[in-house]
FILUMTOR-286871 format. One record per residue (C-alpha): x, y, z; residue number from 1. Coordinates in steps of 0.25 Angstrom, whole numbers, padded with zeros to 4 digits. Example, Ala and Ser with C-alpha at 12.3 -4.5 7.8 and 13.67 -1.06 7.14 Angstrom:
// FILUMTOR-286871
<xx=0049&yy=-0018&zz=0031&i=1>
<xx=0055&yy=-0004&zz=0029&i=2>
//
This chain:
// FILUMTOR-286871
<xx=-0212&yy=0006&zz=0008&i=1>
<xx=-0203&yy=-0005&zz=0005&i=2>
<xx=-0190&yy=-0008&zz=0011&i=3>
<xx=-0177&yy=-0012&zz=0005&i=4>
<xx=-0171&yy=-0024&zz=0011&i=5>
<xx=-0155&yy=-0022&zz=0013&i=6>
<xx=-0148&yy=-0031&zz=0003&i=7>
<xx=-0142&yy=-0044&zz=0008&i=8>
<xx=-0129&yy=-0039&zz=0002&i=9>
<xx=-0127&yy=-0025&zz=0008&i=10>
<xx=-0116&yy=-0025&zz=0019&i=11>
<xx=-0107&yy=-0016&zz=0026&i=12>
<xx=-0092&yy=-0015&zz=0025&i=13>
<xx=-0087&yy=-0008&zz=0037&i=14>
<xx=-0099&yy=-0001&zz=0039&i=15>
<xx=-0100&yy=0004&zz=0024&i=16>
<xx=-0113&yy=-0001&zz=0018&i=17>
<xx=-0113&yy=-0010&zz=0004&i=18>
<xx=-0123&yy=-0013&zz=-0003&i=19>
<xx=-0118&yy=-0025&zz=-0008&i=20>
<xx=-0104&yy=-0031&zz=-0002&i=21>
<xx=-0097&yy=-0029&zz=-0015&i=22>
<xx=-0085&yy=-0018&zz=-0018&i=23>
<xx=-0078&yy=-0017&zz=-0032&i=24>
<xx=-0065&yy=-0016&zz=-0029&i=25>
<xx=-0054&yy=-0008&zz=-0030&i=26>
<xx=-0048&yy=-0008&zz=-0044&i=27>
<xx=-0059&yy=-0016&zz=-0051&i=28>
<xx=-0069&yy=-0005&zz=-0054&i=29>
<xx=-0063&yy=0010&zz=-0057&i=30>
<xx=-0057&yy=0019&zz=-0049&i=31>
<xx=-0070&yy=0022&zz=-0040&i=32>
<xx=-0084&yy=0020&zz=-0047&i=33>
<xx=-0082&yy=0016&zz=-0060&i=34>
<xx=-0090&yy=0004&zz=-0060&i=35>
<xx=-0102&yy=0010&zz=-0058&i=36>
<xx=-0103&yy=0014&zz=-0072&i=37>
<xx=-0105&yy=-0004&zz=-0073&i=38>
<xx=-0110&yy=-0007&zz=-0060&i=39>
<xx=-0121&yy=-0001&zz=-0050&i=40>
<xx=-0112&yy=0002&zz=-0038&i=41>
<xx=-0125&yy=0003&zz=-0029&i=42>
<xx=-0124&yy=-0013&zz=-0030&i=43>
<xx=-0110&yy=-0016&zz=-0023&i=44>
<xx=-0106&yy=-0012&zz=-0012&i=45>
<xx=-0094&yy=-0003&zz=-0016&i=46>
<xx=-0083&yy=0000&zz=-0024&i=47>
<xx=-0067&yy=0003&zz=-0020&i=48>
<xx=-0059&yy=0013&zz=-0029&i=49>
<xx=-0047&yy=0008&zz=-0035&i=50>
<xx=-0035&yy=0010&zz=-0025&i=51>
<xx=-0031&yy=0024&zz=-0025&i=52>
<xx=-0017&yy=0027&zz=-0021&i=53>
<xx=-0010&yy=0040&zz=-0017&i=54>
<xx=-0004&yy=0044&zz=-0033&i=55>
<xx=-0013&yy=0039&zz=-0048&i=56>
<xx=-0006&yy=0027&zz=-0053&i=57>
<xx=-0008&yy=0021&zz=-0067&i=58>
<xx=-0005&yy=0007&zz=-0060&i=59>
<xx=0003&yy=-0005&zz=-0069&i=60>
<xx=0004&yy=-0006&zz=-0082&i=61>
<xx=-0002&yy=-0016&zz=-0091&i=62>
<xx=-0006&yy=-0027&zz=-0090&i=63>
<xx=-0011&yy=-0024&zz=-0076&i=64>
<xx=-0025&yy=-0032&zz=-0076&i=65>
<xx=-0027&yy=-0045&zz=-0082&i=66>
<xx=-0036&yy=-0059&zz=-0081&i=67>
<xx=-0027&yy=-0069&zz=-0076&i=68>
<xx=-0024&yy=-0082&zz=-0083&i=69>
<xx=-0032&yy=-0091&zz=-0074&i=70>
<xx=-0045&yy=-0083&zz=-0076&i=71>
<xx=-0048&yy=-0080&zz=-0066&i=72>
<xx=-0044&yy=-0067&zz=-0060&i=73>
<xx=-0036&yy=-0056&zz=-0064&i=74>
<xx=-0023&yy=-0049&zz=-0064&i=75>
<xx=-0021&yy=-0035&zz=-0061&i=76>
<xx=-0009&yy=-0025&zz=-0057&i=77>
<xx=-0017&yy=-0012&zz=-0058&i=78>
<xx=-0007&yy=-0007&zz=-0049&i=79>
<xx=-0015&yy=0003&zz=-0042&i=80>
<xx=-0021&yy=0013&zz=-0054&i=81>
<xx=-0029&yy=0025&zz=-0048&i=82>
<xx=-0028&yy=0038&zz=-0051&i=83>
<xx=-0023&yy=0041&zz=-0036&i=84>
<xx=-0032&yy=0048&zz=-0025&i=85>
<xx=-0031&yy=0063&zz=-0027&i=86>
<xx=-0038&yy=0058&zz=-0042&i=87>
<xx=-0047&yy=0049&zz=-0035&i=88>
<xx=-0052&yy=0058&zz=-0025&i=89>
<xx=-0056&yy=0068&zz=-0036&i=90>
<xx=-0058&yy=0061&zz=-0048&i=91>
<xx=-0066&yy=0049&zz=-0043&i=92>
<xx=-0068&yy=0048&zz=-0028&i=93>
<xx=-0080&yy=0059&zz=-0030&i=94>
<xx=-0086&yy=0050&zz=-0039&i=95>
<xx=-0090&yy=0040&zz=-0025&i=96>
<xx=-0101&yy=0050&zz=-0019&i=97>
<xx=-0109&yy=0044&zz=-0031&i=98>
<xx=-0106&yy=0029&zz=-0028&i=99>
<xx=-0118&yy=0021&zz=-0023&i=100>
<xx=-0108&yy=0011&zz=-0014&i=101>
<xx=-0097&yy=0011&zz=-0006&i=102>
<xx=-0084&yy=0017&zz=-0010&i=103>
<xx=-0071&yy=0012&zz=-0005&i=104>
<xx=-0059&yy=0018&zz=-0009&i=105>
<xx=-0046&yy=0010&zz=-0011&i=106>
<xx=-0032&yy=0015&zz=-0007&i=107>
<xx=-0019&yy=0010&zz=-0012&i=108>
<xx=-0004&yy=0016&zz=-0008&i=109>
<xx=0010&yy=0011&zz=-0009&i=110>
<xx=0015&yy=0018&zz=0006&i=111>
<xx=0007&yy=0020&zz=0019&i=112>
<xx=0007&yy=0035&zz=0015&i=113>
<xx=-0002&yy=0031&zz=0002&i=114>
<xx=-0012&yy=0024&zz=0008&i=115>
<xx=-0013&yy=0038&zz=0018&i=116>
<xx=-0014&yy=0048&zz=0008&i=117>
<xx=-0025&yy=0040&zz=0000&i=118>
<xx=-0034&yy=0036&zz=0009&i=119>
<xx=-0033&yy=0049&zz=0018&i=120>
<xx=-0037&yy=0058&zz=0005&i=121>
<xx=-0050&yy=0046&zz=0002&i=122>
<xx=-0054&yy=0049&zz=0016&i=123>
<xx=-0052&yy=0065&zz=0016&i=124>
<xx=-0061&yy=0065&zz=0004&i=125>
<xx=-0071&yy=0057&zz=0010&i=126>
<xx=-0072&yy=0066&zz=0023&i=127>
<xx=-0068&yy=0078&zz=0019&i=128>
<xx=-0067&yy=0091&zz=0029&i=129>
<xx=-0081&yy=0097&zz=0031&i=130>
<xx=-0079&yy=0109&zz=0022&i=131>
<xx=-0077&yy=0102&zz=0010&i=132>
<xx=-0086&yy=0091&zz=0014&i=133>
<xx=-0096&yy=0086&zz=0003&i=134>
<xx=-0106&yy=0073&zz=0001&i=135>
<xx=-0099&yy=0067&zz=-0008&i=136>
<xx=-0085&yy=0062&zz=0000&i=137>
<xx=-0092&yy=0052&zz=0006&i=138>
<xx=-0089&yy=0041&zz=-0005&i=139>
<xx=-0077&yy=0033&zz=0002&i=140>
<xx=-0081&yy=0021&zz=0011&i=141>
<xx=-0070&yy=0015&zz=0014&i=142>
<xx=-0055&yy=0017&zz=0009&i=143>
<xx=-0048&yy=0001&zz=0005&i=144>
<xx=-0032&yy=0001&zz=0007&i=145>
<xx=-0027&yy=-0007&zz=-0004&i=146>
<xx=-0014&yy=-0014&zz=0003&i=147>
<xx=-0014&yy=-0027&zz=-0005&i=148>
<xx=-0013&yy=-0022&zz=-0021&i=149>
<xx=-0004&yy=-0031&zz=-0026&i=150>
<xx=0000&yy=-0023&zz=-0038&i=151>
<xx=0009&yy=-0011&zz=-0036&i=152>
<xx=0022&yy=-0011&zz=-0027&i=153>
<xx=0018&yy=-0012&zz=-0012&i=154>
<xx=0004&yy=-0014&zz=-0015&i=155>
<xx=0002&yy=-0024&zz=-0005&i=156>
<xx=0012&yy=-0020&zz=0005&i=157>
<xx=0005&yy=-0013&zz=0015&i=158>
<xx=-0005&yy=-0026&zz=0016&i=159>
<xx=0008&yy=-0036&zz=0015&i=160>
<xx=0009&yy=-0038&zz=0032&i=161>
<xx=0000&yy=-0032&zz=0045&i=162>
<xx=0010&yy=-0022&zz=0049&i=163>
<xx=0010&yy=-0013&zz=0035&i=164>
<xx=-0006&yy=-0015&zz=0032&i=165>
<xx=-0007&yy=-0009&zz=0048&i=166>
<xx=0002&yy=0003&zz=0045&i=167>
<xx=-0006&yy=0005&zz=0032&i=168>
<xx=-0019&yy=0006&zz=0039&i=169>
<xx=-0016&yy=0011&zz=0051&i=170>
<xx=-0011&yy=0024&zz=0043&i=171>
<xx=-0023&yy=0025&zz=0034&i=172>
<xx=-0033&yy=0022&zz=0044&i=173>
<xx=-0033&yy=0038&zz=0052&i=174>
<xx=-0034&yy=0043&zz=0037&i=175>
<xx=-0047&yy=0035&zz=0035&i=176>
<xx=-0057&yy=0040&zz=0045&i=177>
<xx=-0070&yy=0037&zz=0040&i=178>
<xx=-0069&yy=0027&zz=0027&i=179>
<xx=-0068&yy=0013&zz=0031&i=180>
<xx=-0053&yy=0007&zz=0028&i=181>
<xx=-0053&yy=-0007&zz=0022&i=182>
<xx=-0039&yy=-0013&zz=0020&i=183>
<xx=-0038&yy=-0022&zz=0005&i=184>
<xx=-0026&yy=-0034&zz=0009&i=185>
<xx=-0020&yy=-0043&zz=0001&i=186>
<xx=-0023&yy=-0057&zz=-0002&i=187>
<xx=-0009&yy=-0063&zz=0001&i=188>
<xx=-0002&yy=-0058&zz=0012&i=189>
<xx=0000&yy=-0071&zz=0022&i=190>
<xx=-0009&yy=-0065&zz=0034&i=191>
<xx=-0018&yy=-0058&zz=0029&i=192>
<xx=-0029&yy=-0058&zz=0042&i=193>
<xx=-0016&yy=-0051&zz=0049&i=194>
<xx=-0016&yy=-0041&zz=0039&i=195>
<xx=-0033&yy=-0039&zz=0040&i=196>
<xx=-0030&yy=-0040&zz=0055&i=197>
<xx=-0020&yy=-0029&zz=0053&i=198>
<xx=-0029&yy=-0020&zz=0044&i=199>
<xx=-0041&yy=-0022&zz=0054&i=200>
<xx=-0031&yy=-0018&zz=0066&i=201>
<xx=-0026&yy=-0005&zz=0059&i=202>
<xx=-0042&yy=0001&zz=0056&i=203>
<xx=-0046&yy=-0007&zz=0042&i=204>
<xx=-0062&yy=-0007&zz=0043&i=205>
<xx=-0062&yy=-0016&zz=0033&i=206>
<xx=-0053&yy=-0028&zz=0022&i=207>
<xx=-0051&yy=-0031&zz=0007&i=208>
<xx=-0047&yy=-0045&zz=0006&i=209>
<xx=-0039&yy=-0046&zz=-0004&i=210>
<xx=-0032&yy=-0040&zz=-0015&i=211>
<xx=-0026&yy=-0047&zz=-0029&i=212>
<xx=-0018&yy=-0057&zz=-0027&i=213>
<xx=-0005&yy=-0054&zz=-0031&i=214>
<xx=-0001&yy=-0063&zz=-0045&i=215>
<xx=0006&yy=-0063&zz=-0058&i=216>
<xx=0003&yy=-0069&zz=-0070&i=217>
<xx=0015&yy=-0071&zz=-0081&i=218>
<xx=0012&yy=-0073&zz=-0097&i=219>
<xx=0019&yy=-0086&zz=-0100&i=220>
<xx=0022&yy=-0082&zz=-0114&i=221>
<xx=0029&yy=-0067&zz=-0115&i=222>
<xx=0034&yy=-0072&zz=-0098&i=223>
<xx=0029&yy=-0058&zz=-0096&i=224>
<xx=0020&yy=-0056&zz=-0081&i=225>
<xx=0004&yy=-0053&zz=-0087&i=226>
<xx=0003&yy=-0041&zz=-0079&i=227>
<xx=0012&yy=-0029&zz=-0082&i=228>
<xx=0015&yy=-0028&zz=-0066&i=229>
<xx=0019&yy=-0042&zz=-0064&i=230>
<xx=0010&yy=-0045&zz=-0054&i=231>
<xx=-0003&yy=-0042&zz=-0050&i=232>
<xx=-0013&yy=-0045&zz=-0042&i=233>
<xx=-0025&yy=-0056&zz=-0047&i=234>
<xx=-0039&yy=-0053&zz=-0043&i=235>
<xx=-0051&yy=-0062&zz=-0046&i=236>
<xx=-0058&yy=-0077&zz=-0045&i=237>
<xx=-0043&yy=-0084&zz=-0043&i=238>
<xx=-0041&yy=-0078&zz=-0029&i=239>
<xx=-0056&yy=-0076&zz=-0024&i=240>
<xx=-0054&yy=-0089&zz=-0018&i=241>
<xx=-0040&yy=-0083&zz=-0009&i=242>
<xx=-0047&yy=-0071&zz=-0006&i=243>
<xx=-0058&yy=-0077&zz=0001&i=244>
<xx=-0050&yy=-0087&zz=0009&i=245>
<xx=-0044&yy=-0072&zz=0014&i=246>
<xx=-0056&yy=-0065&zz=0018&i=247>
<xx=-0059&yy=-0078&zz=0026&i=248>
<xx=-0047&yy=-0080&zz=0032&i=249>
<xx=-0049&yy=-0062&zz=0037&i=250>
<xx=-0062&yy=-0064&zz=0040&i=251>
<xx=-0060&yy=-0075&zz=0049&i=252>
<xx=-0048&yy=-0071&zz=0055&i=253>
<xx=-0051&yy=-0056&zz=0056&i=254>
<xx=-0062&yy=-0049&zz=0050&i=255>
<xx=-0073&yy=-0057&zz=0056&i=256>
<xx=-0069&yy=-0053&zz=0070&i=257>
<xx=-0062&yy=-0040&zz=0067&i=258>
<xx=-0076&yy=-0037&zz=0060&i=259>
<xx=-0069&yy=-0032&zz=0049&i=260>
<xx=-0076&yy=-0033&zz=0034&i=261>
<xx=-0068&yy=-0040&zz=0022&i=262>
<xx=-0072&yy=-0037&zz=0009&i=263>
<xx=-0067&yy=-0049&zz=0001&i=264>
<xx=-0061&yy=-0047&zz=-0013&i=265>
<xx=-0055&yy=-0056&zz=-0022&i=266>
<xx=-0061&yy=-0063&zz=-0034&i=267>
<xx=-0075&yy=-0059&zz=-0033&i=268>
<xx=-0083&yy=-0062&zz=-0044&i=269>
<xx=-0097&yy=-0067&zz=-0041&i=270>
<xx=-0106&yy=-0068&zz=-0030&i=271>
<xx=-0099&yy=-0081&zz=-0023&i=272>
<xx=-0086&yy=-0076&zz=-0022&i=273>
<xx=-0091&yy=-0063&zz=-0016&i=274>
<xx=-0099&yy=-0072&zz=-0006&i=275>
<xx=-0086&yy=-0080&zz=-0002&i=276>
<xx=-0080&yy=-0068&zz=0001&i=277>
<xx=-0092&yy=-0065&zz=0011&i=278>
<xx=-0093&yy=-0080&zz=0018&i=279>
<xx=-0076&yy=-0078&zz=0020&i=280>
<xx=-0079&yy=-0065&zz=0027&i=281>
<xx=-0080&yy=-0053&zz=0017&i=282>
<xx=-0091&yy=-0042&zz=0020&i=283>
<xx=-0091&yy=-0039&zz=0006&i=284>
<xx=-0082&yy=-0039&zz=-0008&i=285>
<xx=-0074&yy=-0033&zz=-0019&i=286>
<xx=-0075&yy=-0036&zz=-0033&i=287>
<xx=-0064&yy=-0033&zz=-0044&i=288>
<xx=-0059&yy=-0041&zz=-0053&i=289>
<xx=-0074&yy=-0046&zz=-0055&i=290>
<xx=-0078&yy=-0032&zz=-0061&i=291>
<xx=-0067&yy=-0033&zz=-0073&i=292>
<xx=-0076&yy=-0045&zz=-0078&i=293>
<xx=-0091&yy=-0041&zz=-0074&i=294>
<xx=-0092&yy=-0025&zz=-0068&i=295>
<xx=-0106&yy=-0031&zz=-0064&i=296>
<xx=-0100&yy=-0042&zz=-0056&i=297>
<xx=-0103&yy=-0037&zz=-0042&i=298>
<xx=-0119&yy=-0035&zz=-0046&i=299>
<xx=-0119&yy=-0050&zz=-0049&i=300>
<xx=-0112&yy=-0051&zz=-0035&i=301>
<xx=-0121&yy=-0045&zz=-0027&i=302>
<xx=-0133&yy=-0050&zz=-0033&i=303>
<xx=-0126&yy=-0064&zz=-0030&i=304>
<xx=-0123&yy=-0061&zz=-0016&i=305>
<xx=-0137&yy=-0055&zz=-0013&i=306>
<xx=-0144&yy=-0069&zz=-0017&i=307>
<xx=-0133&yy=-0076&zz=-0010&i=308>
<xx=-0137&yy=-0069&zz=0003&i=309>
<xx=-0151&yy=-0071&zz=0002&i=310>
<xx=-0146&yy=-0087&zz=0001&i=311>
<xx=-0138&yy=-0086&zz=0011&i=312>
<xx=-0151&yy=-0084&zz=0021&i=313>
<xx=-0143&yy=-0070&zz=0029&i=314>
<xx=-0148&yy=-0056&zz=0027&i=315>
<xx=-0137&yy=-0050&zz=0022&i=316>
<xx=-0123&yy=-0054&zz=0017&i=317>
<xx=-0116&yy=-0049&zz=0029&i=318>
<xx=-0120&yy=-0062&zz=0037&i=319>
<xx=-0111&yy=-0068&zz=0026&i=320>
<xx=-0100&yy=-0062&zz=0028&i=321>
<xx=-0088&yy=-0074&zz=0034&i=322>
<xx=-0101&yy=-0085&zz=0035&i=323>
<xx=-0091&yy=-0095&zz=0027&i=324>
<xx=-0094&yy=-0108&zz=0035&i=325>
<xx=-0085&yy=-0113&zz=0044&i=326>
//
């Protein structure tokens, strides 16, 4: 009998097995598993919910999502849509024990107290008491703090200085007790590694780096801001470039010694840009704004980053991971 070699793109990301290091994230694919009617989620490595917050919210008004004018990225001020946890444990949560990948859940708040409530009811449903106790609530693998949406009031607050991100954390942390925590910052606060230093002091097992980056866009003719919210946030090529430079500067002042994974986000759109994000120091990636243009994006990605491993001459793309030369 044959046997299968391991792929030269699976990884691990704080111990959770991917079979390709590839998340679609938060935001840009449903609410939970939406894409799978486009897209065989057996081929990335995982998918992350859209930030759930304590209450539903219909989010901004529009015009809340749109291509900027230099083409390349995209505007949003979504402000937080989701139909709130209690709908999302029942309605669509369920739906995870039948996802081939891993499922990472994203929690957004607006006080310490949010954050709480949200991700202690996500890790009640994944352990619940013995009694009630069924196969399927095992579908959560890691529970993403959102404390960098630039979009909503005090969406970026609690990731604004060291000390707020540690209360944050050191809060959520007991209510976590056996999904992994991974902590998504922002791309502009001015220190960011003493904010990844504070995340990984107060029990993050794992980073986002980054979010949008904050922007507004004004019509010249009716004087009127494009976006219904004024500002937003803009994803996409235009900051890939800014984003990389950040998981390089965490990787190399941090993370690499902390051992600590980063998954790199920001721009991701082919196979290259994901394999920056890798040589700066990122064990794996998100894509978003990518799937408004091509849902099959991160197929083409993987297959991209299995034959550049195989030229890079290493077994597997974790031997990659912070090999930027010097």
């Amino acid at each position: 009998m044959s046997v299968t070699s391991p792929s030269p793109i699976s990884t691990t990301l704080a111990g959770i097995p991917l079979a390709a290091p590839i998340l679609l994230a938060a935001g840009a694919s449903g609410t939970l598993d939406e894409m799978a009617d486009v897209l065989d989620l057996s081929r990335v490595g995982g998918v992350i919910s859209k930030s759930i917050t304590r209450l539903n919210r219909d989010g901004n008004p529009t015009w809340r999502i749109l291509p900027s004018r230099s083409g390349l990225g995209m505007l949003n001020a979504i402000g937080l849509a989701n139909p709130g946890i209690d709908a999302f444990l029942t309605d669509y949560l369920p739906r995870s024990a039948a996802m081939p990948c891993a499922v990472i859940c994203s929690v957004a708040g607006f006080s310490v107290d949010d954050y709480v409530i949200v991700a202690e009811k996500l890790d009640a449903w994944r352990n619940p008491p013995a009694a009630t106790n069924t196969s399927s609530r095992t579908r959560i693998d890691a529970i993403e703090l959102n404390v960098s949406c630039p979009n909503v009031k005090a969406g970026c607050d609690f990731g604004s200085t060291p000390a707020a991100l540690s209360e944050l954390i050191q809060a959520v942390r007991p209510v976590v007790k056996s999904a992994k925590l991974i902590i998504k910052l922002s791309p502009w606060p001015v220190g960011l590694p003493d904010l990844a230093r504070a995340a990984i002091d107060s029990g993050a097992d794992a980073l986002t780096i980054s979010n949008t980056m904050p922007a507004m866009e004004i019509d010249v003719h009716t004087r009127a801001p494009r976006l219904a919210h004024r500002t937003g946030g803009l994803s996409g090529p235009s900051i890939h470039p800014i984003a990389v430079k950040l998981v390089h500067d965490v990787y190399a002042k941090v993370c690499r010694d902390a051992k600590v994974p980063i998954i790199g986000a920001g721009g991701v759109s082919t196979w290259e840009d994901a394999a920056e994000f890798i040589l700066a120091g990122a064990t794996c990636v998100q894509i978003g704004t990518a799937l408004f243009a091509d849902p099959r994006v991160p197929l083409k990605i993987a297959k991209g980053l299995d034959r550049w491993v195989r030229e890079q001459r290493v077994s597997n793309i974790a031997e990659l991971v912070g090999a930027v030369k010097p």
